[in-house]
C-alpha positions, 0 to 999 in steps of 0.5 A: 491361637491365630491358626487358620485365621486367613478364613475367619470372617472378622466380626467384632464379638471374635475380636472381642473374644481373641482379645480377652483369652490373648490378655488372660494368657498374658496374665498367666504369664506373667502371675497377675491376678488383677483385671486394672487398666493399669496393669494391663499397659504394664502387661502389654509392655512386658511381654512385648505381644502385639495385638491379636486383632492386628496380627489376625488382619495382617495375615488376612487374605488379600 
């Protein structure tokens, strides 16, 4: 999902969007349906992925 991202220019709406597929694929992981605040910590916890955006800005180009 992150390949090639040293060229990408950063804009909040590609964030954004990274961040929405990167939980949608979390979910399908883990078989949750639900969209709760809740469960998306628990997800997070579960299956231990770190943030896109983090990730995206640590492989960034110096």
């Amino acid at each position: 999902m992150t390949y090639d991202c040293e060229t990408w220019i950063l804009k909040k709406e590609i964030i954004s969007k990274l961040k929405v597929i990167l939980r949608s694929i979390e979910r399908c992981m883990l078989g949750i349906q639900g969209r709760d605040r809740n469960i998306i910590l628990m997800i997070r916890q579960k299956t231990k992925v770190p943030d896109v955006f983090h990730r995206v800005k640590s492989l960034k180009w110096q």
